[in-house]
C-alpha positions in Angstrom: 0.0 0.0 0.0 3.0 2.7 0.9 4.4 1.9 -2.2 1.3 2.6 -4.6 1.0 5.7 -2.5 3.8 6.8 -3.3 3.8 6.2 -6.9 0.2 8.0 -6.9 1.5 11.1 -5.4 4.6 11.0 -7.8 1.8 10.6 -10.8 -0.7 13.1 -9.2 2.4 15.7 -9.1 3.4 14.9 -12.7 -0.4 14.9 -14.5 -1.4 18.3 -12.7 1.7 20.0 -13.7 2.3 18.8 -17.2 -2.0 18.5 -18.5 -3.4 21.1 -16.0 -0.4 23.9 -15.2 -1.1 23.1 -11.5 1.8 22.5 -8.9 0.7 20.5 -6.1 1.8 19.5 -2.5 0.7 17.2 -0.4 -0.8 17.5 3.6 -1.6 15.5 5.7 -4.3 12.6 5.8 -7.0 13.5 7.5 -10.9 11.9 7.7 -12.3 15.1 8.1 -12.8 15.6 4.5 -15.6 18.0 5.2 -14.2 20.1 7.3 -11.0 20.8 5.6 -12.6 21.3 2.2 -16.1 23.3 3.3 -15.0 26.3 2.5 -14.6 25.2 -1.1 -18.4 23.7 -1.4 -19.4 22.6 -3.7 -17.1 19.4 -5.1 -17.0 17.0 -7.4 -15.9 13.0 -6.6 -15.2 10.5 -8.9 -13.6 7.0 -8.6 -11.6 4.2 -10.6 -11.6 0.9 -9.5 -8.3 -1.6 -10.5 -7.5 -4.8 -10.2 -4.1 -6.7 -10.5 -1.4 -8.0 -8.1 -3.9 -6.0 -5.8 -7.3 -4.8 -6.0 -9.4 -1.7 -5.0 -10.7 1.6 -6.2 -9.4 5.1 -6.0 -11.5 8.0 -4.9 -10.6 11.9 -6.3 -12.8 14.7 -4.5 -11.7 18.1 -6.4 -14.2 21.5 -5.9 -16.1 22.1 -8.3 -14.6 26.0 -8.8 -10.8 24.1 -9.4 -12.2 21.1 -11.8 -13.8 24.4 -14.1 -10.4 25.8 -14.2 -8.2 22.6 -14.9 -11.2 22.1 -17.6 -10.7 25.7 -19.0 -6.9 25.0 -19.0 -6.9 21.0 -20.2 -9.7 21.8 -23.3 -8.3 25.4 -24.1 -12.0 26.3 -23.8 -13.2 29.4 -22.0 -15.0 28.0 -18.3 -18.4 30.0 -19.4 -18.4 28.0 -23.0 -18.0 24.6 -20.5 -20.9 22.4 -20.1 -20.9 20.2 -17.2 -20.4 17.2 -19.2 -16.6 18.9 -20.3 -16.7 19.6 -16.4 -17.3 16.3 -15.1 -15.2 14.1 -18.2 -12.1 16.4 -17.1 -12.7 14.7 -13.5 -13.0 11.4 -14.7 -10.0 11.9 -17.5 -7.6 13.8 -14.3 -8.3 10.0 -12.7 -8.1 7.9 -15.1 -4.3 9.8 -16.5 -3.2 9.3 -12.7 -3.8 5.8 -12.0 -2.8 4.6 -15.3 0.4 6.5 -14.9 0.7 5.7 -11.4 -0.3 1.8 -11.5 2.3 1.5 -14.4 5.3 2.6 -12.7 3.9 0.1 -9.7 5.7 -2.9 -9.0 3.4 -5.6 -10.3 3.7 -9.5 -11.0 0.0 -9.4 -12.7 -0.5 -6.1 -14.5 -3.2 -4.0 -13.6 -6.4 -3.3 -15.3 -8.3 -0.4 -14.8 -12.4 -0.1 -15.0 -13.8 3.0 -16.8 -14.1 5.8 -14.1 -17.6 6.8 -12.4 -18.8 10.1 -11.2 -19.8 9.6 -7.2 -22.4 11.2 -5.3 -19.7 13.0 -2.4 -22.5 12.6 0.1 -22.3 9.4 -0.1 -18.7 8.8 0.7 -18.0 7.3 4.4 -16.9 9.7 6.8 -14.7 6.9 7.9 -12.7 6.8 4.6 -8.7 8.2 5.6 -7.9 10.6 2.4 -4.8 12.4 1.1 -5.3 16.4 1.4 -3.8 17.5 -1.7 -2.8 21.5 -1.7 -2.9 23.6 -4.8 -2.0 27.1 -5.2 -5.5 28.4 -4.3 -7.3 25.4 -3.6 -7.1 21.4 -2.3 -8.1 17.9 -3.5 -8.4 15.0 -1.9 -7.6 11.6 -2.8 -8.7 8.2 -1.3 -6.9 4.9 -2.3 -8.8 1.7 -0.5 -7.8 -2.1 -0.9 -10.5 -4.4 -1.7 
C-alpha cells in the first residue's frame, strides 16, 4: 500500500503540472474531509476501481470552482463556454491519466487493469474513509486509495 502511495502522489504531481499547469503539495491525511474542504463547497468526486497483483478503487474529490479551471486549461476552452459534461469528463479523464500512470510505474507481477471511471455522489462517501489532502496554489483535492 505505501508503495502505490507513493507512486500515486509522484503521478498526481506529474499529471497536474504537465496536463493542467497546476503544482501541487501534499498534507496530511486526514478523515475530516468535510471540514478541511467546506470552504470550497461545492465538489465533485469520482472514482476508478483496479484490479491486478492487488485490487481496489481510488476516490478523487476536487471542488467544483478548481475542476472548471483545470477544464478551462486542459480543453483550451473558456469556463463560461464549458458544459458540465466537459466539467465532469475532465474529472473522470484527471483519474483515469493518474492511476494509469501511477499503476504503471507500480511494481506488479500481474498487470493491472483499470475499469472505466464513475462520477460519485460525495454525500455518499463514508466519513470513515482516511484521504490524502492534496494542496494547490489556491485550492485542495483529496484523494482516497482503499484495498478491496
Amino acid at each position: 500500500m505505501k508503495s502505490l502511495m507513493t507512486v500515486m502522489m509522484t503521478s498526481i504531481s506529474e499529471v497536474m503540472e504537465t496536463m493542467f499547469f497546476l503544482p501541487v503539495e501534499f498534507g496530511e491525511e486526514s478523515k475530516a474531509i468535510n471540514d478541511r474542504m467546506k470552504e470550497y463547497k461545492p465538489d465533485m468526486a469520482c472514482q476508478l476501481k483496479f484490479s491486478g497483483d492487488v485490487s481496489g478503487k481510488i476516490t478523487l474529490l476536487i471542488p467544483e470552482s478548481l475542476l472548471g479551471e483545470m477544464a478551462e486549461n486542459f480543453m483550451g476552452t473558456p469556463k463560461e463556454e464549458l458544459t458540465s459534461e466537459h466539467i465532469s469528463g475532465t474529472l473522470m479523464e484527471i483519474l483515469n491519466m493518474v492511476c494509469g500512470n501511477a499503476l504503471g510505474k507500480a511494481e506488479s507481477k500481474v498487470p493491472f487493469e483499470l475499469a472505466i471511471p464513475e462520477m460519485i455522489d460525495e454525500s455518499k462517501i463514508p466519513g470513515s474513509l482516511l484521504f490524502n489532502i492534496i494542496q494547490t496554489p489556491d485550492s485542495v483535492m483529496a484523494l482516497n486509495i482503499g484495498m478491496d
